[in-house]
N, C-alpha and C positions, 0 to 999 in steps of 0.2 A: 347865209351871210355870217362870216365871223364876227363874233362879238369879245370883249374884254374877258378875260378868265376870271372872275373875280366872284368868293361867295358860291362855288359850287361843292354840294355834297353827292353829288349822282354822275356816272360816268357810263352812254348806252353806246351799244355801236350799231349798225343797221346791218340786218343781212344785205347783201348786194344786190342793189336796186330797188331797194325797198323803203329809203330815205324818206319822204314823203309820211308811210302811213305809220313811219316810227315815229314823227314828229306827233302826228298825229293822234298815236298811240299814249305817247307820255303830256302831252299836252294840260290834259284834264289836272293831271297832279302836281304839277310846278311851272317854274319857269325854268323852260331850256331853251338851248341854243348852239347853232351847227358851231364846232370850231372848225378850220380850216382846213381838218382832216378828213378827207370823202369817209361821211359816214358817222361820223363820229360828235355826238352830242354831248352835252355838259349841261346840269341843270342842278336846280336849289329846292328842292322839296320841302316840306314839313317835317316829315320823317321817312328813312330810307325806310325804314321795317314798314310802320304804314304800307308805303308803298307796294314794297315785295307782295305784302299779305294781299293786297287790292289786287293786284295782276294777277297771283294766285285765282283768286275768288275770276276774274275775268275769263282765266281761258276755260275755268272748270264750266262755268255758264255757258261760255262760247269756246269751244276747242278749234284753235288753232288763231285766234286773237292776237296770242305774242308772236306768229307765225314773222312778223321785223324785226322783230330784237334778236340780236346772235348775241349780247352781252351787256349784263348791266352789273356795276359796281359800286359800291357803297363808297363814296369818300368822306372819310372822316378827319383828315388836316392835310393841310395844300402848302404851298410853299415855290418860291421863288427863286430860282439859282441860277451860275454861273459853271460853268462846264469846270473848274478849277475846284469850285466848294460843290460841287452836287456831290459827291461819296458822302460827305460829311454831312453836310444838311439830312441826305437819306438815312443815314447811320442814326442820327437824332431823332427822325422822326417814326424810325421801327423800335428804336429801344423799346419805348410804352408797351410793345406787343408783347414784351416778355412774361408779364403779368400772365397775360392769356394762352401763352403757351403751355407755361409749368413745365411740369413733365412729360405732357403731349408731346402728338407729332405733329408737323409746321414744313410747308417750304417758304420761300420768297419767290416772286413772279414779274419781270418790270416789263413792264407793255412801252417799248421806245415809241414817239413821233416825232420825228426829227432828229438832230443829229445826229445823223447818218456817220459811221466812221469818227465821232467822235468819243460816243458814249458805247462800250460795249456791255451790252445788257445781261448776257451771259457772266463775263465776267466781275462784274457786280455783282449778280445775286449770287454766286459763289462766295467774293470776297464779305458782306453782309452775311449773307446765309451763316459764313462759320462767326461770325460776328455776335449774330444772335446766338446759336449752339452754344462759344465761348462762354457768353455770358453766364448762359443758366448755368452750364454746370459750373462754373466759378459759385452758384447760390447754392449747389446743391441738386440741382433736377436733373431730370434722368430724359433730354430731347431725344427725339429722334425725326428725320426727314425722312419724309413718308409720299412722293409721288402719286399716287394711286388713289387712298383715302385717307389726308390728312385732318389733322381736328382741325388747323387755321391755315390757310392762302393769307399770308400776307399780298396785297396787290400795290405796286406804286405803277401810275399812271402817267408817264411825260408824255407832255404839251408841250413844242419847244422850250421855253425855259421856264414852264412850269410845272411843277410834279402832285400831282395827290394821290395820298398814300389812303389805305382801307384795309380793310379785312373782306373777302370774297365768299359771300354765302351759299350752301348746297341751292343746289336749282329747284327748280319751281314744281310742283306736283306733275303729275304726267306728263313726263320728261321732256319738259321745257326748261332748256338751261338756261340757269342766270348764270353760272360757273363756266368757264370753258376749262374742260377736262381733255380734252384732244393733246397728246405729250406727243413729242419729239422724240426720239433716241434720247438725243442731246439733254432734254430734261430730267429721264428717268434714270442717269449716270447719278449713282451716289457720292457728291462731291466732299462732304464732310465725312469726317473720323465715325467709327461707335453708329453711322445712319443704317 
């Protein structure tokens, strides 16, 4: 049942056909709730890290527990747009991440639902991507985009017209991904200068 986007910091998706025992899976820890996208949860925790650390400690105890979850993502600011203002809005709400970049490496990631033929996702995080790059070295740092093993995934997550942005943590001990690492061609093309 969809419910309102409002107040979520967790973003899981279910492996296919497995809706059910991922509700069931995250349940204990917050409150979530299917959005309208097969598979695809939103939920309001205490804390993402809590979290992670507790599913951790679960599949080590019980191997093969997260066996539902194909992705779960930390959202830490959400945001409301219109196909007009989303570069901008998005642009605003990755700035902050520069901090965390420094002189590390970093790509951007945007997981589209919906607008289809509206929004191309691709093209944003190119346009972004050198956005963020520009920045730091305009402060001085030494970025690079790094495909493969970056220090920070930026993640923005649309919801028809609403978007949360996070940072996407290494996966889980005995490789249960919380990260989806599976690249495309298409992602591991180095789009920026100096990457």
């Amino acid at each position: 049942m969809e419910r309102q986007l409002e107040g979520w910091n967790v973003l899981a998706t279910a492996k296919e056909w497995r809706q059910r025992e991922l509700r069931a899976l995250l349940k204990p820890f917050g409150a979530f709730h299917w959005t309208r996208f097969l598979g695809v949860l939103v939920g309001q925790v205490p804390s993402p890290e809590a979290l992670f650390k507790e599913l951790q400690r679960k599949e080590a105890e019980h191997p093969g527990a997260l066996d539902p979850l194909a992705r779960l993502v930390p959202i830490e600011r959400t945001f409301d747009f219109t196909i007009e203002n989303f570069p901008e809005r998005l642009k605003e709400a990755i700035l902050p991440y520069t901090e965390r970049i420094g002189s590390g490496s970093f790509y951007l990631r945007i997981e589209r639902r919906g607008h289809a033929g509206e929004i191309n996702s691709h093209e944003q995080e190119v346009r972004l991507g050198e956005v963020l790059y520009e920045t730091l070295v305009a402060r001085g740092k030494s970025p690079h985009v790094n495909f493969k093993d970056p220090d920070l995934i930026i993640v923005a997550e649309i919801l028809d017209n609403v978007c949360g942005v996070g940072d996407d943590p290494p996966g889980i001990a005995n490789g249960v991904p919380l990260r989806s690492r599976a690249m495309s061609q298409r992602q591991r093309e180095r789009p920026f200068p100096n990457s």
